[in-house]
C-alpha positions in Angstrom: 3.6 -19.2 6.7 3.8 -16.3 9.1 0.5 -15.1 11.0 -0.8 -11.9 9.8 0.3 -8.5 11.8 -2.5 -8.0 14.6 -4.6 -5.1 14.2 -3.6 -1.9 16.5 -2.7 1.5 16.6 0.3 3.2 15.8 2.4 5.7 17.4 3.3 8.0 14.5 6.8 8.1 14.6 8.6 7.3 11.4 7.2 8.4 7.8 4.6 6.3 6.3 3.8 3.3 4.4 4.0 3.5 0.6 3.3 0.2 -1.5 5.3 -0.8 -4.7 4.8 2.6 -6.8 8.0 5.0 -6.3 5.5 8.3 -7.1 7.6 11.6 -7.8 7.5 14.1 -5.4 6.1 17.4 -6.6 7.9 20.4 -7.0 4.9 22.5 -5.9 1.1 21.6 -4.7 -1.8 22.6 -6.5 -4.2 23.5 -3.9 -7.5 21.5 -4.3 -10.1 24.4 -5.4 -13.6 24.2 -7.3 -14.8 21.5 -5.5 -18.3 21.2 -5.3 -20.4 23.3 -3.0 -23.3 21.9 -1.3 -22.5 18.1 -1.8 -23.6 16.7 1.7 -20.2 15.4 2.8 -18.5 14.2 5.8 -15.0 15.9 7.4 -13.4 16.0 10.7 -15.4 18.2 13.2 -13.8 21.3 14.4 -13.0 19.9 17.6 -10.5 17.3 16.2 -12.8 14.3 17.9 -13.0 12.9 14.8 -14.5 12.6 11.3 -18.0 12.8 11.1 -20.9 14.9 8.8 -19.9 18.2 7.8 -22.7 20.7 9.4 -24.3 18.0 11.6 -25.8 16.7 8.0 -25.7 12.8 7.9 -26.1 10.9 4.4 -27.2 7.5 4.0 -25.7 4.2 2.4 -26.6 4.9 -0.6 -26.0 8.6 -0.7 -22.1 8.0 -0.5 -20.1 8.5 -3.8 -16.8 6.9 -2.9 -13.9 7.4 -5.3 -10.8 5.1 -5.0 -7.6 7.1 -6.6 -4.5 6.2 -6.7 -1.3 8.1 -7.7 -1.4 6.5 -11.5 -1.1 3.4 -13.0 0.5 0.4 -11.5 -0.5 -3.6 -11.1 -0.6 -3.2 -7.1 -3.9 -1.3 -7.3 -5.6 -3.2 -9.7 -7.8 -5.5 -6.8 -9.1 -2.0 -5.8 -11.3 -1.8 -8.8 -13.5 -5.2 -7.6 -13.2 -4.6 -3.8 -15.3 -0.9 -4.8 -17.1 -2.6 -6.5 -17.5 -5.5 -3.7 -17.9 -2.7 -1.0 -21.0 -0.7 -3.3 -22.5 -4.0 -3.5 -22.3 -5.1 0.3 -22.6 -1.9 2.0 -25.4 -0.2 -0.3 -23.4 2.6 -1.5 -24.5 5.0 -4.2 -21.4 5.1 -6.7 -18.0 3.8 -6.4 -15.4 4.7 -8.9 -11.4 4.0 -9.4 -9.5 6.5 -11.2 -5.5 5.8 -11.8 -5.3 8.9 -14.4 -3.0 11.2 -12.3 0.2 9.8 -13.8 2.4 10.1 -10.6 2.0 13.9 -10.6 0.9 15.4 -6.8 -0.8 18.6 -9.6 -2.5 16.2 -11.7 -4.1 14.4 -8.9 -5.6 17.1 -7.3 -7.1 18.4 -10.4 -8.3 14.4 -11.2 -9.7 15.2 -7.0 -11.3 18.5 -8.0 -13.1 16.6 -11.2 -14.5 13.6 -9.2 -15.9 16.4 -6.5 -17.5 18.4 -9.3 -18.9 14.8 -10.5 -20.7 13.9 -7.1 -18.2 12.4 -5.0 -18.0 13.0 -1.7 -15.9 10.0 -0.3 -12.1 9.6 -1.1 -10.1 6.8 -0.6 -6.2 8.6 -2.0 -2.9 7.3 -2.3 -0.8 10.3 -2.4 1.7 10.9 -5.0 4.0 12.9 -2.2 3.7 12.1 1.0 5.1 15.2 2.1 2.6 17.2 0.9 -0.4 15.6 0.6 -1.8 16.5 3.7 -2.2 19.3 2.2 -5.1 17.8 -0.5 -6.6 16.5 2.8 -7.1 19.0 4.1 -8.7 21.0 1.0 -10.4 18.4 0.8 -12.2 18.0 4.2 -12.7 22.0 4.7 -15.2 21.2 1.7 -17.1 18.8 3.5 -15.9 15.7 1.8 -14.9 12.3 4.0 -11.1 11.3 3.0 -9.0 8.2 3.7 -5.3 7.3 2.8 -4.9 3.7 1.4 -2.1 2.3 1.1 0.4 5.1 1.5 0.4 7.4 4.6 1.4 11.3 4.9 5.2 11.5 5.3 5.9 13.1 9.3 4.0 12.2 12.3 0.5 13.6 11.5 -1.9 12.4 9.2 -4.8 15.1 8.1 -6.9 12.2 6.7 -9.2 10.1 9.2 -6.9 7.3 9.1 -4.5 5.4 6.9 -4.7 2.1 6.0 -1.6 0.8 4.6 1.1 -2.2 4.8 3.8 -1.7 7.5 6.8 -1.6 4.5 9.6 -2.4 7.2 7.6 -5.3 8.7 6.8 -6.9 5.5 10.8 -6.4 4.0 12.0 -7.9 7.5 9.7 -10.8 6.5 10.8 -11.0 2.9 14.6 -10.8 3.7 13.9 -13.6 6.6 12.4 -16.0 4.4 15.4 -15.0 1.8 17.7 -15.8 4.4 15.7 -19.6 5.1 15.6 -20.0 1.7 19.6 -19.9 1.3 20.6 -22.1 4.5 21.5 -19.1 6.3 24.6 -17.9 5.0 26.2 -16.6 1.8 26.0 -13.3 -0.2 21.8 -11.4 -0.7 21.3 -8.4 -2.8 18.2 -6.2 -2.2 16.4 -4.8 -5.3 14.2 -2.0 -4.7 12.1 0.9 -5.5 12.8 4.9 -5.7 15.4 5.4 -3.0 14.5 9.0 -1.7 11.3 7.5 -1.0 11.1 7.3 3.0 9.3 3.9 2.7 11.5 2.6 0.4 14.3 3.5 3.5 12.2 1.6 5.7 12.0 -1.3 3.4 15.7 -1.2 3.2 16.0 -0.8 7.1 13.9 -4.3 7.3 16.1 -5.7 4.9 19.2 -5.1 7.0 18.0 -5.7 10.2 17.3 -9.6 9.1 20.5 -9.7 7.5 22.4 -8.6 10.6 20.2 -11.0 13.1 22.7 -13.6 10.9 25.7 -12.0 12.5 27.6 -12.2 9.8 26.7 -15.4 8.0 24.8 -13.4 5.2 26.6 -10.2 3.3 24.0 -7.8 2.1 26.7 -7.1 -0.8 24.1 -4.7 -2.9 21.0 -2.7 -3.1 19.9 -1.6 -6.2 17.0 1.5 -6.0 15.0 3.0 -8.5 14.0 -0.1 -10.9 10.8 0.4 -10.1 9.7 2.9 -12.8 8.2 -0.2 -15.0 8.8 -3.3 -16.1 11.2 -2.8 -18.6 13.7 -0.8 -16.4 13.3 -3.5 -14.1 14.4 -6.5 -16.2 17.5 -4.4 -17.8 18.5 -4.0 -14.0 18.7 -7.5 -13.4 20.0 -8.7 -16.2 22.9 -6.5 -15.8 23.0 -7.7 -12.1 23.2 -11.6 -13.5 25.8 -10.8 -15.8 28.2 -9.1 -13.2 27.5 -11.2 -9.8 25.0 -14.0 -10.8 27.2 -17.1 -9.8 28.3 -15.4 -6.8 24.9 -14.6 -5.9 22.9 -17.0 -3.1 19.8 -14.7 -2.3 17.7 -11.7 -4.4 15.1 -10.5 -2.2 12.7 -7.7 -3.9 10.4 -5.1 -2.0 9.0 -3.7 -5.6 7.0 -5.2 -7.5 8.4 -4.8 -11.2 11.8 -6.1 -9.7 10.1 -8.7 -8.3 8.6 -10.0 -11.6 12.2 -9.2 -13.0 13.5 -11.4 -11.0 11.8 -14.0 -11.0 11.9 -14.5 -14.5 15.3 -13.3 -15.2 16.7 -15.7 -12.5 14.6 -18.9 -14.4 15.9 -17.8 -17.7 19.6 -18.0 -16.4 19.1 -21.1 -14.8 20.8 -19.7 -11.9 20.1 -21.7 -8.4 20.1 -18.0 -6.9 17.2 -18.0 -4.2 14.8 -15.4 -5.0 12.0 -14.0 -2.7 9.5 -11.5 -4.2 6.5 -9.0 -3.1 3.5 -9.7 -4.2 1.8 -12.0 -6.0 1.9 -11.6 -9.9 1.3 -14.5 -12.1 5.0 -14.8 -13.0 5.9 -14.9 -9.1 3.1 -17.7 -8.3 4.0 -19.7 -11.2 8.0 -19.6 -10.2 6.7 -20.3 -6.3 4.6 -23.9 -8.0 7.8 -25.0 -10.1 10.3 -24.2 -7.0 12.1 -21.0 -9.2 10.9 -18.8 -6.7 11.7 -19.1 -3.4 8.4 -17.0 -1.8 7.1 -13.6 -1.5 5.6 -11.7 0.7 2.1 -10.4 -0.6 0.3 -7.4 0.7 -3.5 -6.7 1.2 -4.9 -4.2 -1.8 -7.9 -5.9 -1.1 -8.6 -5.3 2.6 -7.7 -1.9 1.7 -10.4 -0.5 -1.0 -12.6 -2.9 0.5 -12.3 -2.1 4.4 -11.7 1.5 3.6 -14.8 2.2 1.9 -16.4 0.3 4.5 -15.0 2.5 6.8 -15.1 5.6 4.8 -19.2 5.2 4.3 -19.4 4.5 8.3 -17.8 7.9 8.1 -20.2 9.6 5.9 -23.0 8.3 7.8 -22.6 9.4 11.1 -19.2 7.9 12.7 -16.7 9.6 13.9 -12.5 7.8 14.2 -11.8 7.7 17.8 -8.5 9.0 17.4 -8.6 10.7 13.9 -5.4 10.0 11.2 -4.8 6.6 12.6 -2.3 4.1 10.9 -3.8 0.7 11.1 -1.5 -2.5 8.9 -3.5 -3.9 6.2 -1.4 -7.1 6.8 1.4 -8.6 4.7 1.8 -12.8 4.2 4.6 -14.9 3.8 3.4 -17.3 0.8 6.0 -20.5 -0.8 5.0 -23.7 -2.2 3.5 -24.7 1.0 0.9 -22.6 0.8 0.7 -21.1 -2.3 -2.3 -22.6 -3.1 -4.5 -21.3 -0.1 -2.3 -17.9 1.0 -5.1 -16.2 -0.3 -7.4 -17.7 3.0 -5.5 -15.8 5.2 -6.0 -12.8 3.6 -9.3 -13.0 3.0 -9.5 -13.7 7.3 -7.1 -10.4 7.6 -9.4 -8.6 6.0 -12.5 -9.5 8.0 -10.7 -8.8 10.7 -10.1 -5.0 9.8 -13.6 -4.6 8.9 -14.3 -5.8 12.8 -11.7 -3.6 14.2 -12.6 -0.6 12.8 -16.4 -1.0 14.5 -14.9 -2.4 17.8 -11.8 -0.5 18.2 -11.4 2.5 15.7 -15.1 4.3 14.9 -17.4 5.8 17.2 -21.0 5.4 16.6 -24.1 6.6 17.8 
């Protein structure tokens, strides 16, 4: 089992993190407007030193409304509906809510944004549907007075209008998927990568981990395919795979998958063939534990949805009440975790840990409190 990624700040360099959901980018933005006036929120002050209360106004615990939305539906965000739930709990707040009705549309997010502002909330924890414009929504956002945070996906670019973004490094966790593919097969013979919506910049950087384990082999492994854009749903998913099986499964050694539908395709599709292909998934749905305990799965590599609605409301309602980030739009790694049979029965131990660890970090190394 690989130690989780330590905790630090990131020179934004290179696009950002996305997790498993391929979200459409959108033709144009909808600028966030109607939100509502007079809420007590918190944004960046004008001097770019850092989120804090809009107007010198402060609210307490359990005047923060936080709002966890993601870009639409999909299985990878489904632990952020008990870690807001968790954080309101722990932390006092006033109202949590998650709210997955955008349907991967950049437009339909910001009006779902606009509605949760009208309803109260003042405290946003977004994954963006295009990270190339949702600074954007940040920013309309913040000029009302409202504190944001992105989870889980990052602004696309080198700057990051939100207060920071808390999100798995993609390449870092692919590297470690494709290296425990690589293990898994003896170190040689012929890996195909299955993967998510290809004009996606993370999904590049997942592909960009991918090759850089397989060339570390120096030629022992072949990276002989990658398949993109099977990460739509489920069923799109299994039909790729199946047709992979038919055309190249007994030449196949490795599968490694940095989506999470193809990753539950796999896995199930390579049991059902009885194939002795090696497969190494993302994540950990039922299907992909279940093949890790009866040896059809090699291991995956799960992420930390968690630590993120959890430490980021955390963080968000240290925002809200007075804090300001230290150095504003920072990207901080949620952590990713190399899980097989070894450990499949306590991976979730170190997770837990990663996350207490964040929750430290950001009061030690990341907010500024008076």
């Amino acid at each position: 089992m690989s130690s989780s990624p330590v905790t630090r700040t990131v020179t934004r360099t290179a696009p950002a993190r996305r997790p498993l959901r391929p979200g459409r980018r959108a033709v144009a933005l909808a600028t966030v407007a109607a939100l509502a006036v007079g809420l007590a929120g918190c944004s960046k002050k004008a001097d770019g030193a850092g989120a804090g209360a809009s107007g010198g106004a402060k609210l307490t615990a359990s005047q923060v409304k936080l709002a966890l939305v993601p870009g639409g539906p999909h299985p990878y965000f489904q632990p952020w509906k008990t870690a807001g739930e968790k954080a309101k709990t722990d932390f006092g707040l006033g109202q949590v809510t998650f709210n997955e009705t955008a349907g991967w549309d950049q437009t339909k997010q910001n009006d779902v944004l606009t509605s949760l502002a009208a309803q109260g909330y003042n405290a946003f924890g977004i994954f963006g549907v295009s990270p190339d414009n949702i600074n954007s929504t940040f920013t309309d956002l913040e000029k009302k007075g409202f504190t944001v945070a992105s989870l889980a996906s990052c602004p696309a670019g080198d700057k990051d209008e939100a207060a920071f973004c808390l999100s798995t490094d993609v390449e870092s966790a692919a590297y470690k998927a494709a290296k425990a593919a690589i293990e898994a097969m003896g170190g040689q013979g012929d890996l195909v990568h299955l993967t998510g919506n290809k004009v996606d910049s993370n999904t590049q950087r997942r592909i960009a981990g991918v090759q850089k384990a397989v060339d570390e082999t120096g030629g022992k492994v072949k990276l002989v395919q990658t398949i993109t854009d099977i990460d739509v749903d489920l069923q799109s998913a299994q039909k790729a795979v199946a047709d992979l099986l038919a055309a190249r499964g007994k030449d196949l050694q490795g599968i490694v998958t940095t989506a999470y539908n193809p990753a539950v395709a796999a896995a199930s599709g390579v049991k059902q063939a009885g194939l002795p292909i090696k497969v190494v998934a993302i994540d950990d749905d039922q299907t992909i534990l279940a093949g890790i305990s009866d040896g059809s799965v090699a291991a995956t590599v799960t992420q930390n949805p968690v630590g993120q609605g959890y430490v980021g409301g955390y963080a968000l309602m240290k925002l809200s009440t007075g804090c300001t980030m230290k150095h504003p739009g920072v990207v901080i790694d949620s952590g990713s975790f190399v899980v097989t049979k070894a450990n499949v029965a306590t991976y979730d131990q170190e997770r837990q840990a990663k996350t207490a660890e964040l929750k430290k970090a950001f009061d030690a190394e990341y907010l500024s409190c008076s």
